[in-house]
N, C-alpha and C positions, 0 to 999 in steps of 0.2 A: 440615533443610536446605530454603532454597527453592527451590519449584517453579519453573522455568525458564517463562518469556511464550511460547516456540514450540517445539514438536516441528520434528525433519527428519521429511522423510518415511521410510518404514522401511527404506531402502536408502542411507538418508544425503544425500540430497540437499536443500540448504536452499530448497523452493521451497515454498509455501503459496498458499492459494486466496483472493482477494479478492470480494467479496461483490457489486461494484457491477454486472456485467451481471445478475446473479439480480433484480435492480430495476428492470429495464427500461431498462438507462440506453441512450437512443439509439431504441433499438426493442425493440420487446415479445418475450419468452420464454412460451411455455405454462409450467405448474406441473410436465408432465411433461418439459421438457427441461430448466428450471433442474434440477429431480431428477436426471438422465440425468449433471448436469455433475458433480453435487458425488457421485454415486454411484463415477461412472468415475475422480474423484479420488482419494475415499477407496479404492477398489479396486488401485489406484496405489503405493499408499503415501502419499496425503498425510492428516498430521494436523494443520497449524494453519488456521485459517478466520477470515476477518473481515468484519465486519458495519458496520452502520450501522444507523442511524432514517433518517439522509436518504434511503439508497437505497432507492427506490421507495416513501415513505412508508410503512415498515412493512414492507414487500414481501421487501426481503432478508434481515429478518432470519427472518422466518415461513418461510422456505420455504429457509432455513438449519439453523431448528431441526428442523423435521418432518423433515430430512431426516438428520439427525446423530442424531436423540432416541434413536434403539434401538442407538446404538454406547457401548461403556463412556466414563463420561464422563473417567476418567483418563488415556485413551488419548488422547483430543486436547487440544487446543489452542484456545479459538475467545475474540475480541476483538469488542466493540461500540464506540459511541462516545456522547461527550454533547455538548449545546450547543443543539440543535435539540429542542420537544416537540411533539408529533402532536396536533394538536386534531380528532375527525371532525367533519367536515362532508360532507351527503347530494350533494352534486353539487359534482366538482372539476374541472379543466380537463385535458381531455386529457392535455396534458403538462403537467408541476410541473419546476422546476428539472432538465431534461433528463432527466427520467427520464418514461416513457409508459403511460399504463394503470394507475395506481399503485391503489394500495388509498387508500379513502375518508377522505382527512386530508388536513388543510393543515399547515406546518410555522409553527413561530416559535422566533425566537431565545430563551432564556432559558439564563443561566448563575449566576443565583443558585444560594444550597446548595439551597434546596427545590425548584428546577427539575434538578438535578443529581442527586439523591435522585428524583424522579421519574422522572427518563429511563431511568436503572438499572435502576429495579423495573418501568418498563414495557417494557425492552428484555429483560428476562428474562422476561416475561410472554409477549411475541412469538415467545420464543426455545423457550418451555415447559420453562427451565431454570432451576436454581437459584443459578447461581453463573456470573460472567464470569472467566475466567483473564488477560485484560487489559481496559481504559476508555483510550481516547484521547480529550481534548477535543478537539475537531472542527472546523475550520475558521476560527483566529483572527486568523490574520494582517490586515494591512493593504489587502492587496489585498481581499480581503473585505467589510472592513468601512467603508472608507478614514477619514473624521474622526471618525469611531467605534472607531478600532483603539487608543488608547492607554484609555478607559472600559473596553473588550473586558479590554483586561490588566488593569488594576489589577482587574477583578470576577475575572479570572482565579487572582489571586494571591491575594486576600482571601476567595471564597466558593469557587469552584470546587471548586483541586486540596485546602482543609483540609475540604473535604466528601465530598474522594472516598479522603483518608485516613480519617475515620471507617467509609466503607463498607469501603476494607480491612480495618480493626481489626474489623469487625460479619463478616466473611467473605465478603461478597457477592462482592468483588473481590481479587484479587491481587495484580494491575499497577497503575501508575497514569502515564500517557503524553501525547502531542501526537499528533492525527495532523495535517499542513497541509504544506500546498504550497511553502511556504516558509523558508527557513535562516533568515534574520531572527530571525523569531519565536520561534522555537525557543532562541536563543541570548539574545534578552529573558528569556526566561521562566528559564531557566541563569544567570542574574546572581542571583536571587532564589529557586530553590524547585528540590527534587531531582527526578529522575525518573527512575522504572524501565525505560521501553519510549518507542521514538518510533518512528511510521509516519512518514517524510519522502516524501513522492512526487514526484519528477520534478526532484528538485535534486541527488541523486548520478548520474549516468547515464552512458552513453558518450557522449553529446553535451551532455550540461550537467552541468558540475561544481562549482556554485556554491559546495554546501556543501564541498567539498576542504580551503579553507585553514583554516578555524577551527573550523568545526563537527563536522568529521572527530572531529579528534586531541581536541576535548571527551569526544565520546561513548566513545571508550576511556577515554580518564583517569579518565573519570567511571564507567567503567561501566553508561554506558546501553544497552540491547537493541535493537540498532535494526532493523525490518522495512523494505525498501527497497520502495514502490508506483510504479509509472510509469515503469519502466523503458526502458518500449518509448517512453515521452514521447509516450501518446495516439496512436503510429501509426507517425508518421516511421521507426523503429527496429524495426517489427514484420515487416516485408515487406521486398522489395525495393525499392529507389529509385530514380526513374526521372526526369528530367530534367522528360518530356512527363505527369507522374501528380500530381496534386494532393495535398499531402501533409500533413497536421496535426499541430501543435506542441501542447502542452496545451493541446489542444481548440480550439484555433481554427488558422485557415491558416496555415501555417508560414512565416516571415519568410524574406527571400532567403537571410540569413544562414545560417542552421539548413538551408536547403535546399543549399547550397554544402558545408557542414559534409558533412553525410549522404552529400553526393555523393563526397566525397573519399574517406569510410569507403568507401562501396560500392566504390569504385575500387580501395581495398587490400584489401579482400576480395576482387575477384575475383582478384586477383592470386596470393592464397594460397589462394583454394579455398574462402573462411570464406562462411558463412552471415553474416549484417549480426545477426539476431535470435542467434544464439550470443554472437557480440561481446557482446551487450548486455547478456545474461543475466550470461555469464561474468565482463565487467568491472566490472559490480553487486556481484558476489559475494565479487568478490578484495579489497576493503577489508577489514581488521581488523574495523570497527564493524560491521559487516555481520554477520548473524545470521540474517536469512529476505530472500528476495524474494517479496513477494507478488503472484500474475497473475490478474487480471481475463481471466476465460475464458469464450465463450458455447457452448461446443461439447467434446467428450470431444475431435475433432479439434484443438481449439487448444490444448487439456491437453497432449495429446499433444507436439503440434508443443513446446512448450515443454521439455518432458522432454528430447526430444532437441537440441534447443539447448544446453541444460544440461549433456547428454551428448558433446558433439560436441567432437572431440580437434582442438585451434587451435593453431598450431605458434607458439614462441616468437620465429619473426621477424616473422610480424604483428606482436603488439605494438611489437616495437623500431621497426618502421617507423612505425604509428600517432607513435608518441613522436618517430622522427626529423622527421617532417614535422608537428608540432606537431599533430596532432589529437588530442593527449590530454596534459595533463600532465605534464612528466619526472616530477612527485613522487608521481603516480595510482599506485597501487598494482595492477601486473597480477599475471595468471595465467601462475603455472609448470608446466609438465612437463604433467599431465593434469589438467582438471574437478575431476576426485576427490579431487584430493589432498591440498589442503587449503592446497599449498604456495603463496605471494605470493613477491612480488618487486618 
């Protein structure tokens, strides 16, 4: 039978650990607190883990592995990606693609097969592992690449994903997925060529539901595993929300829109008593596709905090109200009865 792309953690809860603050993304981590995060995880219950090359040039994933290597490796879960290779170079800028302090490399695009066959084997090399449980190609969409994004797909379809079925068939890999920011792509790529696992981040959420009408009800049909990233939408959705508090949309200032949006949610939370960051977890979680959420953590405290979002009992006229007052949906799939239970609506 095959092995499943994500563990829960051991108490059932579908949350896992995203790789990109252990990279410095934003501001720098010592080696002994990235350690401290991914310790007090696994300590946790949590077994799925995800990496990258981009994050912090190497960085996440190094000090990913060091820190997983002495756990049986059956017992978790852990994901890299490709599209980007590490070339060193002795002196690099400060900061590299928002990530600060990075280990000694410059990045470049390459998604031919034998750039895709490299990334693998050099991301297992960083990892000090033998084998990936999933591969995401890494950042294809449009937005990215812009008059470059339909050349991006067609190498994607042609070299890419029948390179990174060889490495399935060769054992290296198990999965084989998207991770990117955008429904779009995702669903080009679904017109032409299957996939096991998709990391989508920041297009199912409680405040952005892009991927709802089409991309949803694919990934069931189709049976794709889907890990949900960016839940919190880079911030907006993580804390409280405040009228007078500056607040960011995927990573950049948050349009009035989105800040109107947030404010309303806040508003029906207080009403009912909810946490804003529970909603968000919760309402991630309640789709059918849904299979993991994965949370970019820089502290055992925001581990934490997250756990109990997760855990946090939401009484079922929140939602009807979200729904009455259009901030979510009628066909969004909520949470019924308790967190745990598995039950939608």
């Amino acid at each position: 039978m095959k092995t499943p792309a994500f563990l829960p953690c051991t108490d059932g809860a579908r949350l896992g650990l995203g790789g990109a603050p252990l990279g410095n993304l934003f501001e720098a981590m010592s080696d002994g607190q990235a350690r401290a995060v991914v310790d007090a995880a696994w300590a946790d219950g949590c077994r799925s883990f995800d990496t990258a090359p981009h994050y912090g040039h190497g960085l996440s994933e190094r000090r990913l592995g060091d820190a997983l290597r002495s756990h049986p490796r059956s017992n978790l879960r852990l994901s890299s990606k490709v599209g980007r290779l590490l070339t060193p170079q002795a002196q690099v800028p400060h900061e590299q693609h928002s990530y600060v302090n990075t280990l000694p490399f410059v990045q470049h695009w390459d998604l031919s097969a034998s750039g895709v066959r490299r990334s693998v084997e050099d991301s297992l090399q960083r990892l000090g592992l033998a084998q990936l449980d999933a591969v995401y190609i890494h950042d294809i969409d449009a937005g990215m690449h812009g008059p470059k994004a339909a050349a991006v797909l067609r190498q994607v379809l042609e070299e890419a994903l029948p390179e990174l079925v060889k490495l399935k068939q060769s054992g290296l890999i198990s999965h084989i997925g998207l991770g990117v920011n955008d429904h779009d792509i995702v669903e080009q790529v679904l017109r032409h060529a299957d996939l096991d696992v998709l990391m989508l981040a920041g297009r199912y959420t409680l405040l952005d539901q892009a991927a709802l009408p089409t991309l949803m009800p694919q990934l069931v049909r189709r049976q794709v595993a889907l890990a949900l990233g960016g839940v919190f939408n880079s911030g907006i959705l993580a804390t409280r929300v405040a009228a007078d508090r500056p607040m960011t949309f995927n990573y950049a200032p948050a349009a009035q829109v989105w800040v109107d949006k947030a404010l309303g949610m806040q508003r029906v939370c207080d009403q009912h008593g909810v946490s804003l960051p529970a909603a968000a977890v919760q309402f991630a979680l309640a789709h059918p596709a849904t299979q993991m959420v994965m949370l970019g953590v820089r502290s055992a405290d925001q581990w934490q905090a997250a756990r109990l979002a997760e855990r946090e009992v939401v009484p079922a006229d929140f939602w009807q109200q979200l729904r009455h007052e259009g901030l979510i949906p009628a066909e969004a799939p909520i949470p019924v009865k308790t967190p745990c239970s598995g039950e939608r609506s």
